[in-house]
GUSE-75316 format. One record per residue (C-alpha): residue in three letters; x, y, z. Coordinates in steps of 0.05 Angstrom, whole numbers, plus 5000, padded with zeros to 4 digits. Layout:
residues N
ALAXYZ;...
***
This chain:
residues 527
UNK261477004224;UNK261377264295;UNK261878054303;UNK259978124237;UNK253378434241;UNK249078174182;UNK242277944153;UNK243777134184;UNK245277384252;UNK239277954250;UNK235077344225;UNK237176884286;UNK236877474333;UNK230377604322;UNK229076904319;UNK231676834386;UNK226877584415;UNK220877334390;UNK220376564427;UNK224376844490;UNK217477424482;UNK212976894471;UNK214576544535;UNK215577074586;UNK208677394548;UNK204976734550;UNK203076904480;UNK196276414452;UNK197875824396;UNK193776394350;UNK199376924362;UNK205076424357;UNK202076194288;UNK202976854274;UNK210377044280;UNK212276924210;UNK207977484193;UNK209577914247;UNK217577804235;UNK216877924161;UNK210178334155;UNK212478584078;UNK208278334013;UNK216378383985;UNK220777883986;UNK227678144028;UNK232677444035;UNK230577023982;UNK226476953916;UNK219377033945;UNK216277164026;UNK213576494026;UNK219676194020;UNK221776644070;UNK217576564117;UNK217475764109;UNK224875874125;UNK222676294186;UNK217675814211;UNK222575224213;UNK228275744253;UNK222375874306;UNK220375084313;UNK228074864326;UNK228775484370;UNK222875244411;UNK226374584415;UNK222074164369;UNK223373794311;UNK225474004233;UNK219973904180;UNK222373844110;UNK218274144056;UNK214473544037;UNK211173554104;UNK205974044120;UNK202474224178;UNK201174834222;UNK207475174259;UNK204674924323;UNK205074234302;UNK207873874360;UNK208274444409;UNK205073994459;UNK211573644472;UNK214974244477;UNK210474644528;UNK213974404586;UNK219874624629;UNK222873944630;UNK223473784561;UNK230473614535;UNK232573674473;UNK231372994421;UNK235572904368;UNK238073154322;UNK240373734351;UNK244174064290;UNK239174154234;UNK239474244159;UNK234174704136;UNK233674364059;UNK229474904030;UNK233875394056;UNK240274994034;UNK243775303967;UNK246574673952;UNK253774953942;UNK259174603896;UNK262974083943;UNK269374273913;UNK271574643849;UNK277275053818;UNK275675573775;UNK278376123735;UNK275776853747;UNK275977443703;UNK281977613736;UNK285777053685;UNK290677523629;UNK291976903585;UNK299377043599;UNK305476743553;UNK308876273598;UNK301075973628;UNK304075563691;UNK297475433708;UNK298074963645;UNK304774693660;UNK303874483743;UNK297474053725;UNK298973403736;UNK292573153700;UNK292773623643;UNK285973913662;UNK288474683637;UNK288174923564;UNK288075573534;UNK281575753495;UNK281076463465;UNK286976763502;UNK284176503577;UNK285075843616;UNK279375413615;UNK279374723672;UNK276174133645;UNK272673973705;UNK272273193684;UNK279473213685;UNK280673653745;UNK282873343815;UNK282174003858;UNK289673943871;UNK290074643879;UNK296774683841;UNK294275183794;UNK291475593850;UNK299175773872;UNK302775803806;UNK297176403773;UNK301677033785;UNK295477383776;UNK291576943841;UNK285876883779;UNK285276183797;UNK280876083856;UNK278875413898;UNK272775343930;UNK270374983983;UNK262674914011;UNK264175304071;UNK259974814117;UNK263174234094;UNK269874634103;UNK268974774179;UNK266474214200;UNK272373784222;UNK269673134236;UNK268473014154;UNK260773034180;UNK257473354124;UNK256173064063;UNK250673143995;UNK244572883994;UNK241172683921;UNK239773423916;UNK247173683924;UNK244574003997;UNK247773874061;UNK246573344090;UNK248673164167;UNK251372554180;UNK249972434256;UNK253671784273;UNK260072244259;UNK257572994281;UNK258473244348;UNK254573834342;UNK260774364357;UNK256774754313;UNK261775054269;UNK257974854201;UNK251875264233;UNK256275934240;UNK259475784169;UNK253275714129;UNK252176384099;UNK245776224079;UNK243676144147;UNK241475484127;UNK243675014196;UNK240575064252;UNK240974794327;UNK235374754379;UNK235075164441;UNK230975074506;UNK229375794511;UNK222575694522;UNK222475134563;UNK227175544611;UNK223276184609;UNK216675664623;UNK220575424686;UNK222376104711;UNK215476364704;UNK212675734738;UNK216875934802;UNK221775424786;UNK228475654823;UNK233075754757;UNK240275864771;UNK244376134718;UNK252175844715;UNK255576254667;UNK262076024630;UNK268076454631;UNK268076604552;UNK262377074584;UNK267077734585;UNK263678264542;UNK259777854511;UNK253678184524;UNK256278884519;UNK261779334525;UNK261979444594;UNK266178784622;UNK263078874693;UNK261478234730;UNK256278604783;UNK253378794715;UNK253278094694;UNK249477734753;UNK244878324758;UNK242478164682;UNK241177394697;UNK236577644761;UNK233578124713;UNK231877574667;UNK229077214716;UNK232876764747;UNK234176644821;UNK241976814821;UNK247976644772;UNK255176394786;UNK261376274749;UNK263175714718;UNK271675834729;UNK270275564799;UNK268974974771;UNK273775004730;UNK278175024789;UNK275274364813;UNK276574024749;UNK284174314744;UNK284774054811;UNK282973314796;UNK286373314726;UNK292773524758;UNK290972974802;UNK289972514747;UNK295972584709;UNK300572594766;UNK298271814777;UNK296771544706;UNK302371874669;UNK307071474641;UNK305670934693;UNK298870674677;UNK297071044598;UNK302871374556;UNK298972074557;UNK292472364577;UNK287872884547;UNK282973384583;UNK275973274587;UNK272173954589;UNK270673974513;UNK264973644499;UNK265573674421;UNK273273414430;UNK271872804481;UNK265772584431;UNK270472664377;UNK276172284405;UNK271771664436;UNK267971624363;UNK274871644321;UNK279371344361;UNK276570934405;UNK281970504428;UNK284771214461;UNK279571314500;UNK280771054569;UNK286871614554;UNK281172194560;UNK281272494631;UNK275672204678;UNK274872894722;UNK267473154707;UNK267273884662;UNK267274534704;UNK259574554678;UNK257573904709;UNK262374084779;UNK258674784788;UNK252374584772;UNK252973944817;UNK255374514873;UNK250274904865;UNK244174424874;UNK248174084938;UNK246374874966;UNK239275004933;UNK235374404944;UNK230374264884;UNK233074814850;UNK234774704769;UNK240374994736;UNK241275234667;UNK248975194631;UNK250175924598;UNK255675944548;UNK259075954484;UNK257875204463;UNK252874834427;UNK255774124439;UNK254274264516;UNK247374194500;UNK249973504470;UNK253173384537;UNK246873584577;UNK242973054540;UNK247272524571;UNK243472084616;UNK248772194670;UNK247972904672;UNK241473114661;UNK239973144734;UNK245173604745;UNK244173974682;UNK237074264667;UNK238074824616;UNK243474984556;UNK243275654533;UNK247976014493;UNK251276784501;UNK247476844424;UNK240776584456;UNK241677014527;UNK241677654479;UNK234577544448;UNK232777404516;UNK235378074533;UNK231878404475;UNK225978144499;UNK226178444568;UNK227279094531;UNK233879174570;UNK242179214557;UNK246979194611;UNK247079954606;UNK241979974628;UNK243579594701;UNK244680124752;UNK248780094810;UNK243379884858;UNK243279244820;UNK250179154827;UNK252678364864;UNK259278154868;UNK261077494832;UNK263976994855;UNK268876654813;UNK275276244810;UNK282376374793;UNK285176614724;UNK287775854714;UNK279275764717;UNK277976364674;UNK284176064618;UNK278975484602;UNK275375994560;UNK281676034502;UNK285375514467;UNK290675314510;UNK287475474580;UNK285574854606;UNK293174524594;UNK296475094618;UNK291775074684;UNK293174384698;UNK301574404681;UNK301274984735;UNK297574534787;UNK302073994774;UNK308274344782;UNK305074674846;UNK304673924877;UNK311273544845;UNK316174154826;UNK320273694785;UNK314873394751;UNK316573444677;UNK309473674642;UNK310173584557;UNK303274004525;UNK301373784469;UNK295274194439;UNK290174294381;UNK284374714365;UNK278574614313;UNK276773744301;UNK281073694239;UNK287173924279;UNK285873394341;UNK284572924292;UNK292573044276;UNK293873034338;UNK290972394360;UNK294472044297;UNK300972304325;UNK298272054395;UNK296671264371;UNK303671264344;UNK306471444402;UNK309472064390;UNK306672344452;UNK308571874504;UNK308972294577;UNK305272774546;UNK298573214575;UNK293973324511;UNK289073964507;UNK283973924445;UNK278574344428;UNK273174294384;UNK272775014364;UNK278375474333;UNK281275944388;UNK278175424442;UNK270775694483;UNK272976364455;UNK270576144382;UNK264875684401;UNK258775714369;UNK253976024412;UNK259976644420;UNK256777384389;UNK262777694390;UNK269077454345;UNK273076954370;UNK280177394373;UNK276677954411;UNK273777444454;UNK280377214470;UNK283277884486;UNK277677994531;UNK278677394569;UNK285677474570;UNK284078134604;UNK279777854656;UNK284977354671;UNK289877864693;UNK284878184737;UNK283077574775;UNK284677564855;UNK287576874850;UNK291076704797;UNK291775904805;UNK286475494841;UNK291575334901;UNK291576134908;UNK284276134912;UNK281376354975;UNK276275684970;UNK281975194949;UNK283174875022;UNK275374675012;UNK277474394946;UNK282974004978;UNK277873645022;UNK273873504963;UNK279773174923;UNK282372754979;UNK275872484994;UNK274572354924;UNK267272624930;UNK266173014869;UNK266072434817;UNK258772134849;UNK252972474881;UNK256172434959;UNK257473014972;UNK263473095042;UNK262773605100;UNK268573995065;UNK265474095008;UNK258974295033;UNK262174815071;UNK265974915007;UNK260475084974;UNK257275535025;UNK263176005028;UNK263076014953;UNK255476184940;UNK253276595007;UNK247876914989;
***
C-alpha cells in the first residue's frame, strides 16, 4: 500500500539502498555475496519462520533488483550467479519482468466466504434464507458454509446484519485486472505472461511482499559512473514524491546530485503528444474509426491490443510523452542516453520494445530514485539554494497526464482550441478491469464519436506502481502543480509555435527531426 510505511516497503527500500550502494561503491562479488547478511545481520528470525528463509527471500529481491533473473528454490547457486550479464550499462531488462517469489508466496485462498466470530446465531438467519445453493446451516447456535456447496455469491455477505460474514479475495489476484494471475499445483501465484502487462498492481497488493519487478538501477548507476551522459526525464506524477517540499529547482538539483548530467520534464512531451492526438481525432473521428483511445498508457494500449484486438487500429498512433522527450532530448545531446523516471512499471515494458530502445535507455521508478537517494546519504532538504535550476516544463494540460482523466481532458481542450464547434464525447476508465468494460461497451458501439482515456492504474500515473506516496495525495499534489503552471494548455505554452512546426511537418513520428523542432528543442533545454 503506498504511504503506508511498513515492513514490505522497508524491505524493498532497503532493497533498493543497498544495489544503488553497490554500484556507485563499486562494491567486489565477495561483498555483494554478502548483503543478505549485512541487510539482516540477526541470528533471529524478524519476517518469517526462520533467517534463512529470510534471507533466501532477500537474495532473490537483490537479483531481480539488479535486473537478473528469478531462481526458484529448487535451483541453487551463489547470489552472483549470472551477474556477468548484468554488469553492463546496456543491459535491458529479459523477461519476465514481474516475478513471483514462490518461497515467499503464502499461497492465499483464491476465493472463500466465511463466517467470523462476529456471527450471533440470530432467529430469523437470512444468511440461510438468500443462499441460493443452500450452502448455510446452523450448527450449535452459529452459521457454518459448506464450502462444497458454496458459490462465493456473496449473498450472505449483504444480508448478515451483523457484517459477520466476510468474502475474501487473494488480494493479488484481486488487483490485477487483466485475470493474469492464476494457482500453480502449490496454490501460489502464478503469472500468466501471455495475458499480464506488468502494470504492477499485483506487486503493490501482495502483502507478503511476495512479487517482484526488475529494475536497471545498477546498470544506470554503471553508466553514470562510466562517464556515460545520463539524462534524467522525469514524469509529472513527480510532485512530492520525494519529499515534502514540492520545489522543482529542488527536483533537478537531486537528479545532478545523483549523478546525472541534467533532468527535464516529461509534461513537455506530453504537450507534443496532446498536440498530435488532438490532431488525430480531429481527422479519424467518426470519418475513418467510430472512436479513438489515447496512447500514453503503456499497461492500457498492451491491454487493449491483447484483448481486443480487432480495436486496435482505434488506439491513437501519436508516440507517449516518454518516447517524445526522450527522442527531444538526444536530437540536442548527441550520444547521450536517457533514463525514463516515473511512477510506472509497464514503462519498463514499453522501453523493452524494439522500437524504442534507442530512444529509451533506462526505466526507473520514483520507489527506486529514493534508495538511490538513501544511498547518496541525501534528501531534498538537504539541496540548498545554490543548487537551485529552473525546470523546464509544459503546460498544466501536460502536467493532467499524471491523474485519471488528464490526458482526455488535455486533448478535448486542444481540440476545441482548433475546431470550436467540434463536439468532443469522453469516455474514460481507470484500473484494467474497468477498460475492459469499457472496451465491451466500445465493440458494441456504444461509443461511436467518442475520444476514449484508459488507464491501467486506479487514479491514472497518480496510483502507478512505482508511486511512494498514496495515490489520492498524489493526485492532490498534482492537481496543485497544475494550477501553478505558466501555461495552462500547450497552445499557451511559450514553446508551442515550435510544436506547430513539428506537427505540420509530421516529424515527430520517425527519427527526422525539422529545423523547427530543433530549434524547438533548443529553446526548451538551454542549458
Amino acid at each position: 500500500m503506498r504511504g503506508l510505511e511498513s515492513n514490505k516497503t522497508t524491505i524493498r527500500h532497503m532493497v533498493f539502498k543497498e544495489v544503488a550502494r553497490f554500484a556507485y561503491e563499486d562494491l567486489s562479488k565477495e561483498e555483494f555475496e554478502q548483503l543478505p547478511f549485512k541487510m539482516l545481520p540477526s541470528e533471529e528470525n524478524r519476517y518469517r519462520s526462520n533467517i534463512f528463509l529470510e534471507r533466501a527471500i532477500l537474495g532473490e529481491r537483490i537479483r531481480t533488483a539488479m535486473g537478473m533473473p528469478y531462481r526458484p528454490a529448487s535451483q541453487g547457486g551463489p547470489l552472483s550467479d549470472g551477474i556477468e550479464q548484468a554488469d553492463i550499462s546496456d543491459h535491458y531488462y529479459t523477461p519476465p519482468l514481474i516475478n513471483v517469489i514462490k518461497f515467499a508466496c503464502n499461497a492465499c485462498p483464491e476465493k472463500r466466504v466465511m463466517v467470523t466470530n462476529g456471527c450471533q446465531g440470530c432467529l430469523e438467519h437470512p444468511c440461510m434464507e438468500v443462499c441460493p445453493k443452500d450452502a448455510i446451516s446452523m450448527v450449535d447456535g452459529k452459521s457454518v458454509i459448506d464450502e462444497s456447496k458454496c458459490i462465493k455469491c456473496g449473498k450472505c455477505v449483504s444480508a448478515c446484519p451483523y457484517n459477520a460474514i466476510i468474502k475474501q479475495e487473494r488480494p493479488c489476484t484481486l488487483a490485477c485486472g487483466a485475470g493474469a494471475i492464476k494457482n500453480d499445483e502449490h496454490g501460489r501465484a502464478h503469472i500468466d505472461q501471455d495475458k499480464c502487462v506488468s502494470c504492477g498492481q499485483c506487486l503493490v497488493s501482495c502483502p507478503f511482499g511476495a512479487i517482484v519487478d526488475k529494475s536497471q538501477i545498477y546498470q544506470c548507476i554503471k553508466a553514470i559512473r562510466g562517464g556515460e551522459k545520463v539524462y534524467a526525464i522525469v514524469a509529472p506524477a513527480f510532485v512530492g514524491q520525494f519529499g515534502d517540499d514540492k520545489d522543482n529547482q529542488k527536483v533537478r538539483a537531486l537528479f545532478k546530485r545523483l549523478g546525472f548530467r541534467d533532468a527535464r520534464e516529461v509534461s513537455i512531451g506530453a504537450d507534443m503528444c496532446t498536440v498530435a492526438e488532438a490532431r488525430d481525432f480531429l481527422e479519424e473521428v467518426p470519418e475513418k474509426m467510430d472512436f479513438m483511445a489515447t496512447s500514453c498508457c503503456p499497461a492500457w494500449a498492451a491491454f487493449a491490443k491483447k484483448n481486443f484486438p480487432d480495436l486496435a487500429p482505434s488506439i491513437s498512433m501519436a508516440l507517449t510523452p516518454m518516447v517524445l522527450t526522450a527522442r527531444m532530448v538526444k536530437k540536442r545531446h548527441d550520444g547521450c542516453k536517457i533514463a525514463f523516471i516515473g511512477p510506472c512499471a509497464a514503462k519498463k515494458l514499453e522501453a523493452m520494445r524494439r522500437t524504442i530502445r534507442s530512444d529509451v535507455d533506462f526505466v526507473l521508478t520514483f520507489e527506486e530514485v529514493a534508495g538511490m537517494m538513501d544511498a547518496r546519504g541525501f534528501t531534498l532538504d538537504d539541496i540548498t539554494e545554490e543548487e537551485y535550476l529552473p525546470f523546464d516544463s509544459g503546460s498544466g494540460d501536460g502536467c493532467g497526464f499524471a491523474i485519471s482523466g488528464g490526458v482526455a481532458d488535455a486533448v478535448a481542450h486542444r481540440i476545441k482550441q482548433i475546431n470550436p464547434d467540434a463536439e468532443v464525447k469522453i469516455a474514460r476508465a481507470e484500473g484494467l478491469a474497468e477498460c475492459k468494460k469499457m472496451l465491451m461497451m466500445a465493440k458494441m458501439g456504444k461509443y461511436k464519436g467518442y475520444l476514449l482515456e484508459g488507464m491501467g492504474c486506479p487514479g491514472g500515473c497518480a496510483g502507478g506502481a512505482g508511486t511512494i506516496k498514496a495515490p489520492d495525495k498524489t493526485t492532490k499534489l498534482v492537481q496543485a502543480e497544475i494550477k501553478n503552471k505558466a501555461s495552462q494548455t500547450p497552445i499557451d505554452n511559450r514553446y508551442m509555435f515550435m510544436l506547430e512546426n513539428v506537427e505540420e511537418r509530421e516529424q515527430l513520428m520517425n527519427k527526422d527531426f525539422s529545423t523547427g523542432a530543433d530549434e524547438w528543442e533548443k529553446r526548451t533545454f538551454n542549458d
